[in-house]
C-alpha positions as CSV (number, residue, x, y, z in Angstrom):
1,X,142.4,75.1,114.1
2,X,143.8,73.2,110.8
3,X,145.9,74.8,108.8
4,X,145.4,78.8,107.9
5,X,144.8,80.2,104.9
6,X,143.1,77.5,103.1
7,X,141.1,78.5,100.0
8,X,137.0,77.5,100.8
9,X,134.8,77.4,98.1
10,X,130.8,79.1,98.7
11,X,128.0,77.6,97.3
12,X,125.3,80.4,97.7
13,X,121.7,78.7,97.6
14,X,119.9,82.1,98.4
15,X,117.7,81.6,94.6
16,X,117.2,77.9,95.8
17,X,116.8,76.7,99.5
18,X,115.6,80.7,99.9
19,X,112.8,79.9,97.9
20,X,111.4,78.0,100.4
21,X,111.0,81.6,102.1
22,X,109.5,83.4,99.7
23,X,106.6,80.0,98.8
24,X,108.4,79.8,95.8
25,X,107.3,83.3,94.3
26,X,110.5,84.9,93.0
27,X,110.1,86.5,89.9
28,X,112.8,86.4,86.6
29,X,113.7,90.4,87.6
30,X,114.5,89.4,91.6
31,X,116.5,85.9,90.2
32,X,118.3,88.3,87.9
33,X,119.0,91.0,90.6
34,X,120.6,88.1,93.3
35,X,122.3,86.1,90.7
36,X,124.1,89.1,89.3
37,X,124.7,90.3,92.9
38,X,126.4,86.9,93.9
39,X,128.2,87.1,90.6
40,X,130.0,90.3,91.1
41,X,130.6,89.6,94.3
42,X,132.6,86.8,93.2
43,X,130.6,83.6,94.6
44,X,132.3,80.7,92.6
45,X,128.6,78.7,92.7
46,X,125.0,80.5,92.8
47,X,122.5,77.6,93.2
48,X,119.0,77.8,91.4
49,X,115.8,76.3,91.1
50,X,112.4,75.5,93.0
51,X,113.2,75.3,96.9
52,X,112.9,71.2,96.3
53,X,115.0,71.3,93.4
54,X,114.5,70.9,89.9
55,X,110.8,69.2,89.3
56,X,109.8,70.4,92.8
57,X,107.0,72.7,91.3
58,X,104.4,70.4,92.5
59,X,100.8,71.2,94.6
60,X,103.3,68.7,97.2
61,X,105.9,71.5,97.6
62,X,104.7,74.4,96.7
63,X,103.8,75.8,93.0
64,X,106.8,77.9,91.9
65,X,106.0,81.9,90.0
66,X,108.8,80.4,87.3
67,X,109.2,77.3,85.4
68,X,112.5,75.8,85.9
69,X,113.5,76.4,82.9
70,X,112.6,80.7,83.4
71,X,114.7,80.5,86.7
72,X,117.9,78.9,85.2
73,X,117.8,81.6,82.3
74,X,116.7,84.4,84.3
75,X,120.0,83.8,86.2
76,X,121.8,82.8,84.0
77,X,121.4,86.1,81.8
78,X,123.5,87.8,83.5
79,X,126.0,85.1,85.1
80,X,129.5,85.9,83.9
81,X,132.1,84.3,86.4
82,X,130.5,81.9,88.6
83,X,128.9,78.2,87.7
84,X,125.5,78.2,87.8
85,X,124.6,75.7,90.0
86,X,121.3,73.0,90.2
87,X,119.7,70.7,93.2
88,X,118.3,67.4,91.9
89,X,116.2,64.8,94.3
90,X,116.1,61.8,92.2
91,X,112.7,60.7,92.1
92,X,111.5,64.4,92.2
93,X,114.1,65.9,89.8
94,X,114.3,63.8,86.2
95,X,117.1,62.8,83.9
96,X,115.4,65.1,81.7
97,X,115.2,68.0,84.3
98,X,119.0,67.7,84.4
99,X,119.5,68.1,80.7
100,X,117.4,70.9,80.3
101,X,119.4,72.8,83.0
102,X,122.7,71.8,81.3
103,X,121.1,73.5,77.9
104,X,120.0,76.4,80.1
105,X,123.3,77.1,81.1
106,X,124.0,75.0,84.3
107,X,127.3,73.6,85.2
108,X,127.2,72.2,88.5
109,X,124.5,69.9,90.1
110,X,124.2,68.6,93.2
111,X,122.4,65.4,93.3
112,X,120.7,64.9,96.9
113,X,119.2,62.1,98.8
114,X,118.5,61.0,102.2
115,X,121.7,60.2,104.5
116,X,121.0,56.4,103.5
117,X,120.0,56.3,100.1
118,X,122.7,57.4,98.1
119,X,122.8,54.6,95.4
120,X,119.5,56.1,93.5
121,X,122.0,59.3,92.6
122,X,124.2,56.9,90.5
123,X,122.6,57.6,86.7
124,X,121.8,61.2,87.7
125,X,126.0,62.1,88.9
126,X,126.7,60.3,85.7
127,X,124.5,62.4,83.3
128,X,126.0,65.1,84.6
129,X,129.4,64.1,84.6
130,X,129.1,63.3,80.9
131,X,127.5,67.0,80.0
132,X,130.8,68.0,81.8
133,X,128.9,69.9,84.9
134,X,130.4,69.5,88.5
135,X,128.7,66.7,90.4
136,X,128.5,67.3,94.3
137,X,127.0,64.1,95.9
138,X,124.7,65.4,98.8
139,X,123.1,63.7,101.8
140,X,120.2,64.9,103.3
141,X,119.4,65.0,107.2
142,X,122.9,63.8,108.4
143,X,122.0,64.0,112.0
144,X,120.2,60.3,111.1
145,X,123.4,58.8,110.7
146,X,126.1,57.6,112.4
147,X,129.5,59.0,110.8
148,X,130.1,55.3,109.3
149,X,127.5,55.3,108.0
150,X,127.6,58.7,106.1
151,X,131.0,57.5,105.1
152,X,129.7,54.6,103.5
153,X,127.4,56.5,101.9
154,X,129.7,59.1,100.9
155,X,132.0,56.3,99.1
156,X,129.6,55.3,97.1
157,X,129.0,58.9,95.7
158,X,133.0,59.0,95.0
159,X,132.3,55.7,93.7
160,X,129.9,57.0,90.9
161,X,132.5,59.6,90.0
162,X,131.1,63.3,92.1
163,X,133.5,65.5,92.2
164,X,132.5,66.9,95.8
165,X,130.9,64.8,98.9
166,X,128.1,67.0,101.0
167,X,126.5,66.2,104.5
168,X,123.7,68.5,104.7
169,X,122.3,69.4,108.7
170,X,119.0,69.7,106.4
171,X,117.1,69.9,110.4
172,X,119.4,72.0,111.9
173,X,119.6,69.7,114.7
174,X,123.4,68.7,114.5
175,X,125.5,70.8,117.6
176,X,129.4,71.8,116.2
177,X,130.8,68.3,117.9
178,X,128.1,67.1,115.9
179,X,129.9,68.6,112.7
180,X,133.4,67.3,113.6
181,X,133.3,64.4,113.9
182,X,130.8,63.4,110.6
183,X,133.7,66.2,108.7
184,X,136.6,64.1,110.3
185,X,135.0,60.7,109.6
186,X,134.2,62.1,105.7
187,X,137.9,64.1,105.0
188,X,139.8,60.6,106.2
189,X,137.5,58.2,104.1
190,X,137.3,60.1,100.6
191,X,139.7,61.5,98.6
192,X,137.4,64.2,96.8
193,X,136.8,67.5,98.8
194,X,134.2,67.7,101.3
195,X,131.2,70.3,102.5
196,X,128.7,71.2,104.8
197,X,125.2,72.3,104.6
198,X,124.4,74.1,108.1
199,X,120.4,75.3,108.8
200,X,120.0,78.0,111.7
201,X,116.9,76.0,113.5
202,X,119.2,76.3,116.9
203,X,121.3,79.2,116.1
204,X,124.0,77.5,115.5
205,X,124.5,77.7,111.8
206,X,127.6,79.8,111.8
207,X,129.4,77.6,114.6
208,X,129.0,74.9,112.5
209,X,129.9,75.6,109.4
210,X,133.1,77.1,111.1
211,X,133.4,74.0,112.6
212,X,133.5,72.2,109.4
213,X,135.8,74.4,108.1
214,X,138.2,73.7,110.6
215,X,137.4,69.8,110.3
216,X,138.5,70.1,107.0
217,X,135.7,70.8,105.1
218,X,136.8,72.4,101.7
219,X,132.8,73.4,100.4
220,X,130.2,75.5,103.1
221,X,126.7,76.6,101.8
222,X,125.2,80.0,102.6
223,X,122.3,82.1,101.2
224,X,122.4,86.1,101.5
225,X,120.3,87.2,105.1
226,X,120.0,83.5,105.6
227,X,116.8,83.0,103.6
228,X,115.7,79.5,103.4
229,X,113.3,76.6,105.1
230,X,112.1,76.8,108.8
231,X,114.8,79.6,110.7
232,X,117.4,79.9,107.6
233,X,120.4,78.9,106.8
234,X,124.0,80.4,107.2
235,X,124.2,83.7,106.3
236,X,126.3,84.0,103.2
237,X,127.8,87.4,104.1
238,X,128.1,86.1,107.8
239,X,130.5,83.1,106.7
240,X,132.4,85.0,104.9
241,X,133.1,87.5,107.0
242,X,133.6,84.6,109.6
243,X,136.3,82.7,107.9
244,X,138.0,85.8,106.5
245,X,138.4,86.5,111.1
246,X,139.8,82.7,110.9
247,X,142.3,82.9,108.6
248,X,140.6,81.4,105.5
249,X,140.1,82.8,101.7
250,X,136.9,82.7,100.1
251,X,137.7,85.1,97.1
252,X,134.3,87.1,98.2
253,X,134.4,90.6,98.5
254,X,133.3,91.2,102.1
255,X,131.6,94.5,100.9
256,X,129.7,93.4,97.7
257,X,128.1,90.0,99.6
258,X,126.7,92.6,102.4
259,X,125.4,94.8,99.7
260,X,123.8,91.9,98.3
261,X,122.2,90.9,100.8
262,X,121.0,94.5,102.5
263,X,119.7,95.9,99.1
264,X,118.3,93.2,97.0
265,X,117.5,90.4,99.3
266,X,116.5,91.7,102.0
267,X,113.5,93.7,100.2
268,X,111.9,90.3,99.1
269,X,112.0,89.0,102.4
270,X,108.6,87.9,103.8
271,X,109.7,88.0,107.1
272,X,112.9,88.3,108.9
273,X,115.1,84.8,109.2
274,X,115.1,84.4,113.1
275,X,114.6,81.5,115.4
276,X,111.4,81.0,116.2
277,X,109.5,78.8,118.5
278,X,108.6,76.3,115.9
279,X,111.8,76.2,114.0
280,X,113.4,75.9,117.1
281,X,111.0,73.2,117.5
282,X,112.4,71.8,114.6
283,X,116.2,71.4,115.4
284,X,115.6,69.7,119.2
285,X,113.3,67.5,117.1
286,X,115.5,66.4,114.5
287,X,112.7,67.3,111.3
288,X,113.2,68.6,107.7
289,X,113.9,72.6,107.5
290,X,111.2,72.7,104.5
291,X,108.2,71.4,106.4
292,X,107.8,74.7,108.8
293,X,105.4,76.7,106.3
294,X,103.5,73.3,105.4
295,X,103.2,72.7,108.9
296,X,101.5,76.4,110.3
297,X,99.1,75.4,107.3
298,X,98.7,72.1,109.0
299,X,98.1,73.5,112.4
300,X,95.9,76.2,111.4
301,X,93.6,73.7,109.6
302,X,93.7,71.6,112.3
303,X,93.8,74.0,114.9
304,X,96.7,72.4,116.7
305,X,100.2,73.5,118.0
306,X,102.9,73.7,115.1
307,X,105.3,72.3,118.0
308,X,103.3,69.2,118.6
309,X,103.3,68.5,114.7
310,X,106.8,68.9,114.7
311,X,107.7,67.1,117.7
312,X,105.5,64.4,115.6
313,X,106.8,64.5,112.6
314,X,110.8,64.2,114.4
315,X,109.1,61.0,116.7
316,X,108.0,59.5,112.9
317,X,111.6,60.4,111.3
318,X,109.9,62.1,108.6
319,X,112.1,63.1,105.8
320,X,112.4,65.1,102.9
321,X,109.8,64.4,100.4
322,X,107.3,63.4,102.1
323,X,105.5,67.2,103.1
324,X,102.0,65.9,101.6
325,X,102.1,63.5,104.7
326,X,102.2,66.5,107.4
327,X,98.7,67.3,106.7
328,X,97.7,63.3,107.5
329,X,100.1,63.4,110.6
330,X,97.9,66.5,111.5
331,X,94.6,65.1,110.7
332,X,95.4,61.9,112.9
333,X,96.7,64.0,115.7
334,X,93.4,66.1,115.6
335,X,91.0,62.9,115.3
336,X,92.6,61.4,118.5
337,X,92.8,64.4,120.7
338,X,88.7,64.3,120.0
């Protein structure tokens, strides 16, 4: 274990990678319920928007209930402590998305891309740099890269002045030695704090944000009950309780996070967040947590196996972004097994 006691700052995502959950459908009463839930709990970050991030409302991801512009001030409302928080892909996401987020209240904005394409975030870090929001630099799919790689990456975020450097396990594929040494590699090569992103595709989110943690990672993500793409994420109220048993400070109440979580989220829940055949699927094989509902669409079409898309789609390094290919993956697949 590194040193005890360390303060570790929560970025709660449950009213943006939990929209994934829900097909985008949360309404401004249920955004104002979570975000004044993770607010008095005292989560210092409470992450909003469509599933894919600001711009994402798309017939490609998923049409949102809410413009992006009704989510950020539906949460923002009643927002009082923490920093609202944003998710920009470039090339989904717009310079212009960012601004209107800034005038809706956001401060913080994580600007994502895939493990090896950080140099498209460069004008979007800097916007938001100069409209004074937090800039986290975050790299999708980090199970694709080798840890020099990611650290290359990750220097060029620094470079471009982001205040925080993210790998995100955006599969849930990575195992916790996995974690270590892609933390390590990151907390030697960068002088800005680091995080971790962990998705529950083969159970193992917990491990592995703990094993961040104790890599040195300063930032962990969570969303309440562990709502989010394919088998969830890390349970917020689970990683807090988690790191509170190893030593660490996350300036969450314990008691208020669970409440969160068992009396608003959990009602909005479509389903419970387990690990499923197909999201497990989706871990061994390496592919995007948001592809699992566009794929049982895709197999039920088609009338093929979800696992054998997915085993497809990990064989084709698919990546995020690129969900309006699954159904032409599928199609093919069905045309040759005619």
């Amino acid at each position: 274990m590194m040193e005890m006691n360390r303060h570790i700052r929560v970025v709660d995502s449950t009213l943006r990678d939990g929209s994934h959950a829900v097909s985008h459908q949360f309404d401004a009463d249920q955004i104002a319920a979570i975000a004044g839930g993770l607010d008095k709990a005292g989560v210092p970050f409470i992450e909003a928007s469509h599933g894919d991030g600001l711009g994402g409302s798309s017939i490609n991801y998923g049409r949102a209930k809410l413009t992006d512009e009704q989510i950020l001030r539906a949460a923002s409302s009643v927002i009082e402590k923490g920093a609202l928080t944003v998710l920009l892909l470039p090339g989904i996401g717009t310079q212009e998305d960012l601004v209107m987020a800034s005038d809706c209240g956001a401060r913080a904005v994580r600007v994502a891309t895939h493990v090896t394409e950080a140099d498209i975030a460069e004008q979007h870090i800097g916007l938001g740099k100069k409209m004074g929001m937090t800039a986290f630099g975050f790299l999708m799919l980090a199970h694709m890269a080798s840890p020099e790689v990611i650290v290359e990456q990750a220097r060029l975020f620094e470079s471009y002045g982001c205040d925080v450097v993210y790998i995100a396990d955006s599969a849930g594929a990575m195992l916790p030695s996995d974690v270590k040494v892609r933390i390590e590699a990151l907390v030697d090569a960068v002088s800005v704090p680091v995080g971790f992103h962990a998705h529950a595709s083969l159970g193992l989110a917990i491990a592995n944000t703990l094993a961040a943690v104790d890599a040195g990672a300063q930032y962990v993500d969570g969303t309440c009950r562990g709502l989010g793409g394919g088998a969830g994420n890390a349970q917020t109220e689970v990683a807090v309780a988690v790191l509170n048993k190893a030593g660490f400070e996350t300036g969450i109440d314990l008691y208020t996070i669970m409440d969160v979580a068992e009396d608003i989220v959990e009602p909005v829940m479509q389903r419970p967040q387990v690990v499923r055949n197909a999201s497990l699927i989706q871990g061994y094989a390496g592919v995007y947590s948001s592809f699992l509902l566009h794929t049982y669409r895709a197999a039920e079409k088609y009338r093929l196996n979800p696992r054998d898309i997915l085993v497809e789609l990990g064989r084709r390094k698919m990546v995020g972004g690129q969900e309006d290919m699954i159904l032409d993956v599928a199609h093919e697949m069905a045309q040759t097994r005619r």
